[in-house]
C-alpha positions as CSV (number, residue, x, y, z in Angstrom):
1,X,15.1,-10.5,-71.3
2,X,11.9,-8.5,-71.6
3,X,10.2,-10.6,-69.1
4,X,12.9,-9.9,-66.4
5,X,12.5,-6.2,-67.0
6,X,10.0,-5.6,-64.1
7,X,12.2,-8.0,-61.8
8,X,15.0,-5.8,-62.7
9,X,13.6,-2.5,-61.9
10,X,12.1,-4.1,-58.8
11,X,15.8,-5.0,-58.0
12,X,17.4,-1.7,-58.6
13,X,14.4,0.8,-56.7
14,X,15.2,-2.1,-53.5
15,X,18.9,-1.9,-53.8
16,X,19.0,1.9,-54.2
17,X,17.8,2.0,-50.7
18,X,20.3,0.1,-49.3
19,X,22.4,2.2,-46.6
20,X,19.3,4.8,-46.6
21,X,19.3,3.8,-42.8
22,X,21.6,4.0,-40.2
23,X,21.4,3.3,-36.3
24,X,22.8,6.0,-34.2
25,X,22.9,5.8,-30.1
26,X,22.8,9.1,-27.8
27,X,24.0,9.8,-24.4
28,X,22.5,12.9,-23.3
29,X,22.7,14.5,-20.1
30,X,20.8,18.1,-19.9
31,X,21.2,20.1,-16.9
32,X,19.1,23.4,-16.4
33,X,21.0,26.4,-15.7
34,X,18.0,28.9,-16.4
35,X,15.6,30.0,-13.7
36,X,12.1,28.2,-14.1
37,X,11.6,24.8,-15.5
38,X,12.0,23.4,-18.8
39,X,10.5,20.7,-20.3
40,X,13.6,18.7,-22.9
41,X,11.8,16.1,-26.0
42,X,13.6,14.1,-28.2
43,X,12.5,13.8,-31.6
44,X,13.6,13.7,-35.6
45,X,13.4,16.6,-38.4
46,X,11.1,14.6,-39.6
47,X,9.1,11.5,-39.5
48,X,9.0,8.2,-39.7
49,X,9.1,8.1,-35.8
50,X,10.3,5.3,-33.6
51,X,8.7,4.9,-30.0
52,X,10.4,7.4,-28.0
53,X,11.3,9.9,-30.9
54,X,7.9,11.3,-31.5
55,X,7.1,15.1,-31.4
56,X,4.7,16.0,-29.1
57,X,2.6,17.7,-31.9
58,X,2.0,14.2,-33.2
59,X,1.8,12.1,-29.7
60,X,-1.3,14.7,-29.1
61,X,-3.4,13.6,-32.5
62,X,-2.4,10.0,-30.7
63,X,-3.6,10.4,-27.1
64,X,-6.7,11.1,-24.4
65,X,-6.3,13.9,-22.1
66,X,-5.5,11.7,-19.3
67,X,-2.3,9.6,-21.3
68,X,1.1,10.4,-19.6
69,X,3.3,11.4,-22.5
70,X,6.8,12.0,-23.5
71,X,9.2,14.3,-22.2
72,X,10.8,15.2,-19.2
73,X,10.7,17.8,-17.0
74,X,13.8,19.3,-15.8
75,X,13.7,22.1,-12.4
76,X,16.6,24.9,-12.8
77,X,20.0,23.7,-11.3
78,X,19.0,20.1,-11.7
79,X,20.2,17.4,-14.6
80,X,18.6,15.0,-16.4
81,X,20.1,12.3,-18.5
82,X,19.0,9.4,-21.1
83,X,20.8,6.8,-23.4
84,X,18.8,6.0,-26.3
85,X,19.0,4.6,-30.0
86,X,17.4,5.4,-33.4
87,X,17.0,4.9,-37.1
88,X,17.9,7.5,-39.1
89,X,16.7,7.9,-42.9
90,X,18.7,10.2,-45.0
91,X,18.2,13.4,-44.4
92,X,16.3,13.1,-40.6
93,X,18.2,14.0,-37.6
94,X,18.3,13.6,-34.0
95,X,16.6,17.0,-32.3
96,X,16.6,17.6,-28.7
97,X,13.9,19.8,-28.2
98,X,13.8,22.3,-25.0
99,X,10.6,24.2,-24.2
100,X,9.8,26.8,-21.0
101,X,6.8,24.8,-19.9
102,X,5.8,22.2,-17.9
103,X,2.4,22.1,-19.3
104,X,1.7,19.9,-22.4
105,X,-1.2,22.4,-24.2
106,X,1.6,25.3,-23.6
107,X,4.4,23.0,-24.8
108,X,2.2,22.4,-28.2
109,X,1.2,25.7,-28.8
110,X,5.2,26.9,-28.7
111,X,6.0,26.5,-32.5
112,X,10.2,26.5,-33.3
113,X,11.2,30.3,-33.7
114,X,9.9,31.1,-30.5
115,X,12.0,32.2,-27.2
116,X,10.5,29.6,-25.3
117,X,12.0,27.2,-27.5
118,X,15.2,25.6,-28.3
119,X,15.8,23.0,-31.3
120,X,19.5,20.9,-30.6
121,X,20.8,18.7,-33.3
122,X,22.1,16.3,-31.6
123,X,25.4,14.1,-32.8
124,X,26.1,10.3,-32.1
125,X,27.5,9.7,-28.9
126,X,27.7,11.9,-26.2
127,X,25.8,15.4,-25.7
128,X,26.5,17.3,-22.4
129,X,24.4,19.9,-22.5
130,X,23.1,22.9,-20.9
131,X,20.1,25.1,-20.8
132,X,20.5,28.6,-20.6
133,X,18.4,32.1,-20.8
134,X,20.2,34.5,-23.0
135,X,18.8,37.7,-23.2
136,X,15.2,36.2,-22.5
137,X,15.5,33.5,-25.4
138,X,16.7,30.2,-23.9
139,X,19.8,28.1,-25.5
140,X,21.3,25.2,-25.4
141,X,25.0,25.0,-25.4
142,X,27.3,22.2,-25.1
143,X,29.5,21.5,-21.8
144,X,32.7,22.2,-22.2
């Protein structure tokens, strides 16, 4: 019995994260109701990141100056819309990120907290969402 002690541990640390994970798809549709251009990212509350889900903060310590990156830009009174899937640990969630900038040095050096910046938590499924400027700080609010 004592020589199945480490095989047991082994067996109880794997098992325990069983159901840590769980796949969740997105159909998100954004449409710009502000007056200048915003930039929308999808990303996680925190990492691991899957291809597609990566902040710009760390895509930047990843890439040359002359990579095209993540994001998309979305001109006022025009929609944009993706359908993606993820892993999610426990804990992580899906973030739709919205930033006034078309420029990716700007869009890194606009930290959350700022009015040019809008974090979404995003649910499974669908998200009709749109981008407004409310009192100078821009918002995302769901389509009713």
């Amino acid at each position: 019995m004592m020589r199945n002690l480490p095989l047991i541990a082994i067996f109880l640390l794997a098992g325990g994260c069983l159901g840590c994970t769980a796949t969740h798809s997105f159909d998100i549709r954004v449409t710009n109701r502000s007056a200048t251009p915003v930039t929308v990212w999808l990303t996680k509350t925190s990492g691991p990141y899957e291809d597609g889900w990566q902040p710009p903060e760390a895509l930047a310590l990843q890439t040359t100056s002359d990579t095209h990156i993540g994001g998309v830009i979305v001109p006022p009174g025009e929609s944009r819309g993706t359908k993606m899937s993820a892993q999610f640990e426990s804990g992580q969630h899906p973030v739709l990120r919205v930033y006034r900038s078309v420029h990716f040095d700007s869009i890194l050096a606009i930290s959350r907290g700022s009015p040019d910046r809008f974090d979404y938590l995003l649910t499974p499924g669908r998200n009709d969402l749109d981008v407004v400027a409310d009192a100078g700080q821009l918002a995302v609010q769901p389509r009713q």
